[in-house]
N, C-alpha and C positions, 0 to 999 in steps of 0.2 A: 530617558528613553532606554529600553532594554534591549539586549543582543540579543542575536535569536539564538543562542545556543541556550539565554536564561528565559527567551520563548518558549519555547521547546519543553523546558523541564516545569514549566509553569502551568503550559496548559495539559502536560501528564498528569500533574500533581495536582490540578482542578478535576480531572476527570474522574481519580481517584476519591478524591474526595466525593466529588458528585454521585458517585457509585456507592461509597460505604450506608447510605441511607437504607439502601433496601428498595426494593420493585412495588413496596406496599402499596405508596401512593402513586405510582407510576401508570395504575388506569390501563393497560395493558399498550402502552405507547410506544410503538417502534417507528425512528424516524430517522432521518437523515440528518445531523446537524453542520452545518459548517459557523464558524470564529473566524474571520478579519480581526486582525492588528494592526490599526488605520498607521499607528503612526513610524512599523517598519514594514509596512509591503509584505506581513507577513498572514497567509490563508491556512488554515486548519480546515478536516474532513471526518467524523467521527462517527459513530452507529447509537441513538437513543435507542436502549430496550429493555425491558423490564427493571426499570429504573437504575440499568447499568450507562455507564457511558464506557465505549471503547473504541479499537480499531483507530485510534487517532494518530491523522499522517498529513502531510501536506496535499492541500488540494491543489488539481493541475484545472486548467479552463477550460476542458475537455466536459467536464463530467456537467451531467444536467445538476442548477441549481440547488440544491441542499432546504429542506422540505422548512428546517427549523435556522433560519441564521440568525448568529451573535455579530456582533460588534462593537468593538471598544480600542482600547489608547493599548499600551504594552505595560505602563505600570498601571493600569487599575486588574490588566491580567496577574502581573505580582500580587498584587494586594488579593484579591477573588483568589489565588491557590494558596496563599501565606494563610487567608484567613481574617487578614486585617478588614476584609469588605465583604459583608454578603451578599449574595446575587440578588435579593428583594433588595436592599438600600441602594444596589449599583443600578436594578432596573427600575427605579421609581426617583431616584435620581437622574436619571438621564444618562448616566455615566456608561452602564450595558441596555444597548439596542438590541431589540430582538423583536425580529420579522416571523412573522407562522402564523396560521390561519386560527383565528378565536377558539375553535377547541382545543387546540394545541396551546395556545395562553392559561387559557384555565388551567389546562392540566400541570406547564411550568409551573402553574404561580398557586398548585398546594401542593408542589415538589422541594418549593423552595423554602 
């Protein structure tokens, strides 16, 4: 299990990543996304846009629902920003959960 300070730099360092591809395939998609870290209690809140991901801070229980959510463990978050997993092998595995309405899937998954 990871501390959340290597939370923290992990899902920076995913977002970064997720970002360097370019808005090409991004389909002009702006969304909300929220990341659960089932296994420290830890929630992330981010902005999908022109295939940027940013703005990522902890979500409070306040805010309405999050359009696109992830879900996963804290070390397959390491591994997803180290690079050791990629997001198709993590969601086709089972390992990243991800809720969003069928167009929003499709467009993930020629993002990814």
């Amino acid at each position: 299990m990871a501390t959340v300070d290597e939370c923290d730099r992990a899902i920076n360092a995913l977002a970064a990543r997720f970002g360097a591809g370019g808005g090409e395939r991004a389909g002009g998609l702006d969304r909300s996304v929220s990341a659960t870290i089932t296994d420290v209690g830890l929630r992330y809140r981010a902005h999908l846009h022109d295939g940027v991901l940013d703005d990522v801070q902890p979500e409070d229980d306040d805010r309405a629902p999050a359009q696109i959510r992830l879900t996963m463990t804290s070390g397959d978050l390491l591994a997803l920003a180290s690079g050791e997993l990629s997001l198709g092998a993590a969601w086709v595995s089972g390992r990243l959960k991800v809720h969003a309405s069928f167009p929003d899937m499709l467009r993930l998954r020629s993002m990814m």
